[in-house]
Legacy VTK file of the C-alpha trace (Angstrom):
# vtk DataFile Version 3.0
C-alpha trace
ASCII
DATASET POLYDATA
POINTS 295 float
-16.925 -29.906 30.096
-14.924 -28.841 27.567
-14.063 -29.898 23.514
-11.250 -32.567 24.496
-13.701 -34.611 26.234
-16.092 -34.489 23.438
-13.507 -35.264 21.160
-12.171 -37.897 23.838
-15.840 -39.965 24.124
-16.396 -39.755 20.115
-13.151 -41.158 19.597
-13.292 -44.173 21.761
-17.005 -44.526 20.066
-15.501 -44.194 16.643
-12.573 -46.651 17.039
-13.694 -49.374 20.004
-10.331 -49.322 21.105
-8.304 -47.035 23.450
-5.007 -47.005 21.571
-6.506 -46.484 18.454
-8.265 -43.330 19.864
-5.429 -42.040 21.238
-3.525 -42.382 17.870
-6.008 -40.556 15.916
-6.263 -37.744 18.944
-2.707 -37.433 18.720
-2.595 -38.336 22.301
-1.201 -40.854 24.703
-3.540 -43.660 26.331
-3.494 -42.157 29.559
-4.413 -38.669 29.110
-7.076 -40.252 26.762
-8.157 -42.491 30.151
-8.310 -39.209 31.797
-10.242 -37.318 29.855
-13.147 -40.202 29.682
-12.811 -40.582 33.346
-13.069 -36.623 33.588
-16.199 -36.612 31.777
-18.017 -39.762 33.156
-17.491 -38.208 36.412
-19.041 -34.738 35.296
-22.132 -36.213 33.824
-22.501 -38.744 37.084
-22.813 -41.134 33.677
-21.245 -44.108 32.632
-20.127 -43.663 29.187
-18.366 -47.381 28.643
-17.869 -50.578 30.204
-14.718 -52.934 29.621
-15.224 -56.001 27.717
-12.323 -58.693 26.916
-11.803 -56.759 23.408
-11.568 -53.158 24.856
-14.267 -50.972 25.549
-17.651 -50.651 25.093
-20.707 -48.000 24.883
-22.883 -48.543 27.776
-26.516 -47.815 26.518
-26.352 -44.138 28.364
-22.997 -43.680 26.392
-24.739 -45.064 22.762
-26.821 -42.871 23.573
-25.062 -39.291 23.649
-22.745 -40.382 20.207
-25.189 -38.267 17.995
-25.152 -35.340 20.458
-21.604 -35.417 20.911
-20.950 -35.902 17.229
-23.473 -33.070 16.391
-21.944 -30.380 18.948
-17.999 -31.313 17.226
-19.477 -30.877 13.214
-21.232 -27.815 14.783
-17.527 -26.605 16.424
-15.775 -27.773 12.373
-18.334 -25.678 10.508
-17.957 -22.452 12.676
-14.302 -23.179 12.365
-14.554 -22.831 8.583
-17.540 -20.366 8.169
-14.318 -17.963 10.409
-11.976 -19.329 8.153
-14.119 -18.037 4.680
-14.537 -14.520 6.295
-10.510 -14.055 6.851
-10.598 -14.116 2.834
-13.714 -13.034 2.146
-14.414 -9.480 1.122
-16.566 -7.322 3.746
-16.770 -3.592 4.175
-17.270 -0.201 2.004
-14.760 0.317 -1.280
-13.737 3.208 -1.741
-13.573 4.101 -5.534
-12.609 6.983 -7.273
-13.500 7.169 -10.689
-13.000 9.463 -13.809
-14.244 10.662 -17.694
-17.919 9.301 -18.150
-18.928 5.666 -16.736
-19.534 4.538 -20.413
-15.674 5.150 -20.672
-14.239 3.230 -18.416
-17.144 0.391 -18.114
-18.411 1.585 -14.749
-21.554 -0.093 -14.586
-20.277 -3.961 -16.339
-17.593 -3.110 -13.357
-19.817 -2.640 -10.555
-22.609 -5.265 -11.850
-19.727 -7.857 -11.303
-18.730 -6.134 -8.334
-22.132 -6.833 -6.081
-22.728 -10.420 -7.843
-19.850 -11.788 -6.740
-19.058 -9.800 -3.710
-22.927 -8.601 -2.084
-20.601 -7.365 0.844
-18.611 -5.119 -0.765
-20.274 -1.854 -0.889
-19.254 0.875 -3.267
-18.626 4.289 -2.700
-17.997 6.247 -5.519
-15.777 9.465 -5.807
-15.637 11.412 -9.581
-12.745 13.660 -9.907
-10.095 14.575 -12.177
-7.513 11.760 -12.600
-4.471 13.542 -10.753
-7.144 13.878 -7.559
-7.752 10.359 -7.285
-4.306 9.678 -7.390
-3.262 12.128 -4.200
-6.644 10.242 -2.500
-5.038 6.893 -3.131
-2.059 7.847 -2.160
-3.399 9.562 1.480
-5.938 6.727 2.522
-9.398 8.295 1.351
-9.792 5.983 -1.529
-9.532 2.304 -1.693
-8.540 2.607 -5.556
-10.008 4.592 -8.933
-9.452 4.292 -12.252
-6.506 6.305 -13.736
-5.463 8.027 -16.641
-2.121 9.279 -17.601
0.397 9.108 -19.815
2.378 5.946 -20.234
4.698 5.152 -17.374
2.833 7.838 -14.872
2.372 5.130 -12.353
3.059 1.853 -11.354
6.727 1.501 -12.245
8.456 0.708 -9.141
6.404 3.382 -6.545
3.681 3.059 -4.142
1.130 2.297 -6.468
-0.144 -0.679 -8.226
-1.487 -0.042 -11.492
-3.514 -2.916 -13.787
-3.335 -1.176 -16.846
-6.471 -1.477 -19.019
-6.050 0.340 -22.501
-4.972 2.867 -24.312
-6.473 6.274 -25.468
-5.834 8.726 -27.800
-5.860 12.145 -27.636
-5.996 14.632 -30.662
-5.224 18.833 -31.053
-8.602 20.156 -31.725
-8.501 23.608 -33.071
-11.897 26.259 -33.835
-13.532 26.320 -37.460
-11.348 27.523 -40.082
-7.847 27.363 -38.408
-6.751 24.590 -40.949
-4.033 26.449 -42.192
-2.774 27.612 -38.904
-2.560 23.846 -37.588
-2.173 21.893 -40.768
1.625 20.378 -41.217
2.696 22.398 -38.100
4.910 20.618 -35.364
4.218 20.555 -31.859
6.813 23.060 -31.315
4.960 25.245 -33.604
1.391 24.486 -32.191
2.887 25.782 -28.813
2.856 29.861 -30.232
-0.900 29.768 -30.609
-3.277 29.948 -27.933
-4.480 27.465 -25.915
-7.187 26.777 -23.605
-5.366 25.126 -20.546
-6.847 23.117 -17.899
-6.189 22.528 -14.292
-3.135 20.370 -13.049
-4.612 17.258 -12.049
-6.137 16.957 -15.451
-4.571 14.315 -17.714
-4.595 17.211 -20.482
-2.230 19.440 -18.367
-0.236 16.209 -17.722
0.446 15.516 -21.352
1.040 18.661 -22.679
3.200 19.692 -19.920
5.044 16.509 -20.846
5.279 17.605 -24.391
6.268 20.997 -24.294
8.768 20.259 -21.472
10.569 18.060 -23.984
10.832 20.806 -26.258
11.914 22.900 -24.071
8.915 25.474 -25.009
5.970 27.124 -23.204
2.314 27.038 -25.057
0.757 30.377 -24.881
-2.184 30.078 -22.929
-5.127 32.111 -23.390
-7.498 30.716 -20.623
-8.240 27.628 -18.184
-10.889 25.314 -17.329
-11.821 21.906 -15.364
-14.146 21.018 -16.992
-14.347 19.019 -20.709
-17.439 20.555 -21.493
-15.968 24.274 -20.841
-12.795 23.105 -22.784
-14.721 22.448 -25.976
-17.419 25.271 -25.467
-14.214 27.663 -25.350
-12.395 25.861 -28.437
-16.486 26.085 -30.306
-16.080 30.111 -29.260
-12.314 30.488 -31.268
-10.486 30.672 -28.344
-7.872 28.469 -28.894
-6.495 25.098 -29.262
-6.989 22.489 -26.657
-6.612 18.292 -26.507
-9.996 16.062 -26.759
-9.810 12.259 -26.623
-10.683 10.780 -30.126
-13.800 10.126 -29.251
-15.091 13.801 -28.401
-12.753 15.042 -31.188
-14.708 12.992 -33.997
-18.210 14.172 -32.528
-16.965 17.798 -32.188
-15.441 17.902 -35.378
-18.882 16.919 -37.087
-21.431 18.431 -34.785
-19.250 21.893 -34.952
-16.974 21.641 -37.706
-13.548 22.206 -35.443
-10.736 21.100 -36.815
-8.467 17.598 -35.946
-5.225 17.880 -36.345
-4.262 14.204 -36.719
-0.814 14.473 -36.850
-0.389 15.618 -33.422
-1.397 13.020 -31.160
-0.755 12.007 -27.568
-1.748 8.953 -25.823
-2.641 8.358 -21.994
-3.170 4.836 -20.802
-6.390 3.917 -18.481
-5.313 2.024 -15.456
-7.075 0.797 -12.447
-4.969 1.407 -9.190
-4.685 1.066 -5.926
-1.723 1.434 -3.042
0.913 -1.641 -3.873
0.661 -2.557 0.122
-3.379 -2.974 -0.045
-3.390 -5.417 -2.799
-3.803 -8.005 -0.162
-6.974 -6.260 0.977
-9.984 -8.490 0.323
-11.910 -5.378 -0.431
-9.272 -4.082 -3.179
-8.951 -7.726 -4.330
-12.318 -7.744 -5.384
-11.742 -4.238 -6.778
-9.408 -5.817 -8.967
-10.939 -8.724 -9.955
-14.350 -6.911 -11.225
-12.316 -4.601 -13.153
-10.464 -7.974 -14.577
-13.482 -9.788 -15.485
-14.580 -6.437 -17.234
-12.079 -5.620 -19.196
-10.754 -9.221 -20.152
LINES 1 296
295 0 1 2 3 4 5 6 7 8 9 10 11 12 13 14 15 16 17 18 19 20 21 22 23 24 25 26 27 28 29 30 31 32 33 34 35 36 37 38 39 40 41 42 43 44 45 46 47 48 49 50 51 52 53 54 55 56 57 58 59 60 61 62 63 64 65 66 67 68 69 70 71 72 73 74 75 76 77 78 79 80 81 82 83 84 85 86 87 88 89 90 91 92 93 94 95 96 97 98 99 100 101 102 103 104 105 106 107 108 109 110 111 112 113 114 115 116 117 118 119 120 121 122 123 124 125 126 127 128 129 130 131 132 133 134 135 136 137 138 139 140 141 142 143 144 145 146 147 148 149 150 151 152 153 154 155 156 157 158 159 160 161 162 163 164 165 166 167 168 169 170 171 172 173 174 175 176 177 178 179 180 181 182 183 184 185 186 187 188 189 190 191 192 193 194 195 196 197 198 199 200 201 202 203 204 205 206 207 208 209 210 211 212 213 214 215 216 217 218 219 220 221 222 223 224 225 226 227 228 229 230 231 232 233 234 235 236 237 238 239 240 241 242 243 244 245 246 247 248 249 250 251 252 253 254 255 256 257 258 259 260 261 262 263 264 265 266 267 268 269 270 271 272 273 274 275 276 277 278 279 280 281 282 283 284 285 286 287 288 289 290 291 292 293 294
């Protein structure tokens, strides 16, 4: 027995008429005939008998309808319960992220994440932004959020990038180097020390962005990885170094360091992911938590 002779039998039940069965199969009369005759002689059952207005169940037929109907809605709804997992979003996500989760909403990003996608399980990965980009770009990550200056990614290369806002950055200098900072151009800035950081930092990014433009080369007195080490060293009178405006206000009044306000730079925070994986179901609902999170 197979599906056509379900469909066959249920058909002929539906309409009472052969050629209206056949029309709603999609089939000619005939290979409709066949089929019923297939079956009838499969089950040793007769299914109909022929009455002057076409056919008709026989009480053994009546009797299979809701059997035959039940095992055809059972055959539709695995159908579409197949059809719902092609889209749906299954599997681990690989996400890189960066800063502090209060920065970049982590946990308003993964609450939406498991209500509206239970299986979708996150893996998280915290690195420097310029690491989660090279994992993006070689496989080990799904996505991450990014941050860089403006224009770092997502203009017409591999990567995707939904950018979510802007931040800026400030020239923090040690207690009582107002007059060394105060008015003085970046250019200028550039002959002091500074406490450098590693070059998948968004810092080094900037600054080497900067200074490149001016054609100049900061004089660097140390380097960290770490945000905490940058300030500590800046706190010590090391040098100068870039904090996001955030850290800058709280450093400035929790260890009186200076801001130098008039040298600014600004990174934008992105979400990204490879351009050909956007189709992902996994990276779509990446995407779409980060969406509903940020607005």
């Amino acid at each position: 027995m197979d599906l056509q002779h379900l469909r066959a039998f249920e058909a002929i039940a539906r309409e009472g008429n052969l050629t209206r069965a056949a029309e709603s199969l999609h089939l000619t009369q005939p290979a409709v005939s066949m089929q019923i005759k297939s079956l009838q002689e499969l089950l040793q059952v007769t299914l109909f008998v022929r009455t002057g207005r076409g056919l008709m169940l026989s009480p053994q037929g009546q009797a299979l309808v809701p059997a035959a109907r039940k095992i055809l809605e059972a055959v539709e709804e695995f159908g579409r319960a197949a059809e719902a997992m092609r889209s749906a979003a299954y599997g681990t996500l690989g996400l890189g992220t960066i800063l502090n989760p209060e920065v970049i909403r982590l946990g308003a990003c993964l609450q939406y994440l498991v209500a509206h996608h239970p299986n979708v399980q996150p893996r998280l990965r915290h690195g420097m932004s310029g690491w989660v980009l090279s994992q993006v770009r070689g496989g080990a990550l799904d996505a991450a959020f990014y941050l860089g200056p403006p224009g770092e990614v997502g203009s017409g290369d591999d990567i995707c990038a939904l950018k979510l806002r802007a931040i800026h950055y400030y020239v923090i200098a040690p207690r009582g180097w107002d007059a060394r900072v105060a008015g003085k151009s970046w250019a200028e800035v550039a002959l002091l020390p500074w406490v450098w950081t590693h070059e998948h930092s968004t810092h080094h990014r900037m600054l080497s962005r900067k200074f490149g433009e001016l054609g100049v080369r900061p004089l660097v007195a140390a380097e960290v990885d770490l945000e905490a080490s940058m300030v500590d060293l800046v706190v010590s009178g090391v040098g100068l170094s870039l904090a996001r405006d955030s850290v800058a206000l709280r450093v400035a009044q929790s260890h009186g360091l200076v801001v130098a306000q008039a040298l600014t730079l600004t990174a934008d925070l992105s979400f990204i992911a490879l351009a050909r994986r956007m189709e992902d179901p996994v990276v779509s609902a990446a995407f779409a938590a980060v969406r509903a999170t940020y607005g």
